[in-house]
N, C-alpha and C positions, 0 to 999 in steps of 0.2 A: 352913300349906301355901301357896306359892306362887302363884299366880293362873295358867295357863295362857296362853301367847302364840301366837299367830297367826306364826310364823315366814314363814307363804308356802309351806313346802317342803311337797311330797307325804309322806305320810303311810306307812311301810310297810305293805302286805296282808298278808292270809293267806298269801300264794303268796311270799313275800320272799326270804325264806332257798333256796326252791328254785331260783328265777329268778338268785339271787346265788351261786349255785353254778353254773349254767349258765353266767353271763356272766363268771366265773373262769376257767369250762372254756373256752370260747371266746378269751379272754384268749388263755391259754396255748395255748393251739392254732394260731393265728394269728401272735402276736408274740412267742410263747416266753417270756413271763413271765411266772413263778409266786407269784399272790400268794392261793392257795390255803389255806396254811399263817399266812395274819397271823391275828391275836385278830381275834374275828366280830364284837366290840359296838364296838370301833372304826373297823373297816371298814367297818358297817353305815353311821353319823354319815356319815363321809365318801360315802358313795354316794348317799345320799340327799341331802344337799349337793349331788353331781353331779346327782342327776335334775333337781333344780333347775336349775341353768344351763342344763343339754342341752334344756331343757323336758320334760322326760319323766315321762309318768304314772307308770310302770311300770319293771324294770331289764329288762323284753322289749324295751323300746322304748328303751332305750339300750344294749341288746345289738345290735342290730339297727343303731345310727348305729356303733357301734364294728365291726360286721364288714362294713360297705359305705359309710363317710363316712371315709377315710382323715386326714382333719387331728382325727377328732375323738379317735383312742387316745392323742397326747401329749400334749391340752386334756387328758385327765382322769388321764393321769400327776399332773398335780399334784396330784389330790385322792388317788388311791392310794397316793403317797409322802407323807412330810408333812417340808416343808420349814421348818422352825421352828430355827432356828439364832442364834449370834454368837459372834463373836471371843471366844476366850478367855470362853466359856459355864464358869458355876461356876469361876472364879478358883483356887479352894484347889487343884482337881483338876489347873491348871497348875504351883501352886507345888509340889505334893506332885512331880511330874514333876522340876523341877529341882532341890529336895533328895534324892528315893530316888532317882529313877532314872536321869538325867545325869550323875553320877558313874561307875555302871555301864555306862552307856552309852561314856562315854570311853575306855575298855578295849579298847574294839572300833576295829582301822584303818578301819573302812567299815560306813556303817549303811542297814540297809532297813526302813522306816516302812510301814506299812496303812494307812489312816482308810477303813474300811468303812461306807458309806453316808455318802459326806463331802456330801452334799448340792449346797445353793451353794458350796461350798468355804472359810465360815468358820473350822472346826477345822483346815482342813489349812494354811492360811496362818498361824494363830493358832502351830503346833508348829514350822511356817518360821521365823519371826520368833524365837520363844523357841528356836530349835535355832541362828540366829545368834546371838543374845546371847551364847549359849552355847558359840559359834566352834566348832559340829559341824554346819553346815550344807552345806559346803564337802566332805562325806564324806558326805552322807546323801542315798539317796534315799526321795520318800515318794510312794508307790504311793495315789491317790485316785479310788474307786472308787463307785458308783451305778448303780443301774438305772433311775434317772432323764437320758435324752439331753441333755433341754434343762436341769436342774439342772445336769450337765454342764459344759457350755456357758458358764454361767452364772461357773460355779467356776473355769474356765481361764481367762474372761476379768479375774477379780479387778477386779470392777468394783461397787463397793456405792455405794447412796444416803448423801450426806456426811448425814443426819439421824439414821445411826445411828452415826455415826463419836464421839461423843460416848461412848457407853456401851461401843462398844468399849476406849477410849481409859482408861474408869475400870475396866474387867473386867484392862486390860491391866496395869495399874497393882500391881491387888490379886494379879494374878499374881508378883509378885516383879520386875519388869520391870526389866530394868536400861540402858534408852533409854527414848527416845520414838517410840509408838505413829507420830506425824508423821514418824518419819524411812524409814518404809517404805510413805508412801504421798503422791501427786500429786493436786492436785483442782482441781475445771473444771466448769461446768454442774451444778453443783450434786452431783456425781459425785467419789467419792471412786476410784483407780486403782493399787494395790497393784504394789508395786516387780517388776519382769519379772525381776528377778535369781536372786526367791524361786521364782517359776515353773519355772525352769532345772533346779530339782531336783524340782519333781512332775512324774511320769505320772497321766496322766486318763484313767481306764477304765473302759469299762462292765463289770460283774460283780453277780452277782445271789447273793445269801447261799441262795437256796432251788434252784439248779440246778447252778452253778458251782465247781470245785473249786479247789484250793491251785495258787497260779501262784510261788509264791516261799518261801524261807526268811527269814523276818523277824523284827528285834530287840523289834519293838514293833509291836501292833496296836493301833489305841484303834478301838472301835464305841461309839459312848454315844450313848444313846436308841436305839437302833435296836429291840432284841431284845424291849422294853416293847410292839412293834406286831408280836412275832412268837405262835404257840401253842407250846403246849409242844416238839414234835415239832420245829418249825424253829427254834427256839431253840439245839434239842440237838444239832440239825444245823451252826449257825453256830460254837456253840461249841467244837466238834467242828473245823470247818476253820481257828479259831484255832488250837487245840489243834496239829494238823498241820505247822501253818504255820512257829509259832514256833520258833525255835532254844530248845536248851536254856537254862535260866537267860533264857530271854524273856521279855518285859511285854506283859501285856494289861489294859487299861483299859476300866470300862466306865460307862454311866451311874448317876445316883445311886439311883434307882430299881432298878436291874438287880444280880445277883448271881450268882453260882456255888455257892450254897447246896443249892439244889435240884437241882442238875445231875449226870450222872455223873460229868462232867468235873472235880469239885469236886478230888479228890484227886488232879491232879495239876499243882494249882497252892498256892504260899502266897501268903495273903494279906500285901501289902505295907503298904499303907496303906488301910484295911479302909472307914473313915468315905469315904474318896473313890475306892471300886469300884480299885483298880491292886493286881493279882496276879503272878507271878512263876510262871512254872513251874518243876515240878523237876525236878531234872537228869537224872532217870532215867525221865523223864517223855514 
């Protein structure tokens, strides 16, 4: 067994779980977002994580700077959201994209994309870039969406540290890539700055999978990793407003972890390419 470590962070009490139910309720009560429905044992990490920074014993006492310290609800978006992202993340789930379902896609005079909880906006540039190669970028828009403001922010500005430009560059590669990674992007101060061309075709929007309902009919949603930090109930819910969203004969993609096995939702998609989560709805669906 392991040796036990001295993290530094407060330690949950007895009272934990009641206190993080509260300061959910007041969450949502105040800033209208609902993250009542994530998985509790990952939630938990991250909060306690937070008490730490906030210096707080307790989540009373970081209930209490979040309903009266106004700079401190978007300091701890970051920990409530989890922004762990890159370009063209899992490779194969790009390629499998441009052999099933770019073909498919091409059928269509005009296309409308999702990236649901696109974070910093790594996946949504990653589907820009491979939706030019692919000379459909020019017809498509991609809807990228977050209940993170300052992830946001972050994603419209297509602005990433050149020290990860490297692994994006090899992730883009084993995507089937048919350029260079360099020709969609300018750099300076050590900052890598993503072509404004690709921008032209995303919207940046806040939208929250646990409140918010279907805004569009779309060819293709990808959510991947998201639904891993939801419970049961808001899962069935997000996948639910896929479900909605999509036009018939629509793709939804999701992380490698994530499935439509357990779902009700299950039957009314086929699996496309099963090893890298991309479903297909059906037509009568």
């Amino acid at each position: 067994m392991d040796a036990q470590v001295n993290t530094g962070m407060p330690s949950p009490n007895k009272h934990f779980d009641i206190e993080m139910q509260l300061l959910l309720d007041a969450i949502y009560l105040k800033y209208h977002c609902d993250f009542r429905g994530y998985a509790g044992a990952s939630l938990k990490r991250r909060l306690v994580t937070a008490m730490n920074r906030f210096g707080c014993e307790t989540l009373s006492q970081l209930q209490d700077k979040v309903l009266h310290e106004p700079e401190v609800f978007p300091a701890l978006m970051d920990y409530l959201t989890v922004q762990v992202s890159e370009m063209f993340r899992d490779p194969a789930y790009f390629l499998s994209l441009r052999e099933k379902v770019i073909p498919l896609l091409r059928t269509y005079p005009s296309l409308k994309i999702w990236v649901a909880g696109c974070s910093a906006g790594e996946e949504v540039y990653s589907l820009a870039i491979l939706l030019r190669e692919e000379g459909l970028l020019e017809r498509t828009l991609i809807y990228a969406t977050d209940i993170n403001s300052t992830a946001l922010k972050k994603a419209e500005s297509g602005v990433y540290s050149l020290d990860r430009i490297a692994g994006f560059t090899s992730n883009h590669q084993k995507s089937g890539a048919k350029t260079s990674l360099s020709d969609y992007y300018t750099t300076g101060y050590g900052r890598a700055v993503f072509d404004k061309t690709l921008r032209q075709h995303i919207v940046f929007s806040d939208h929250s999978l646990a409140t918010d309902s279907v805004f569009a009919e779309m060819h293709l949603v990808s959510c991947r990793n998201v639904l891993i930090y939801f419970n049961r109930q808001l899962q069935e819910r997000a996948l639910g407003l896929f479900r909605e969203s999509l036009c018939r004969k629509g793709f939804l993609g999701l992380g490698s972890k994530e499935s439509l096995r357990f779902s009700s939702h299950a039957d009314a998609f086929d699996e496309v390419v099963r090893e890298d989560r991309i479903f297909q709805k059906k037509n009568l669906a």
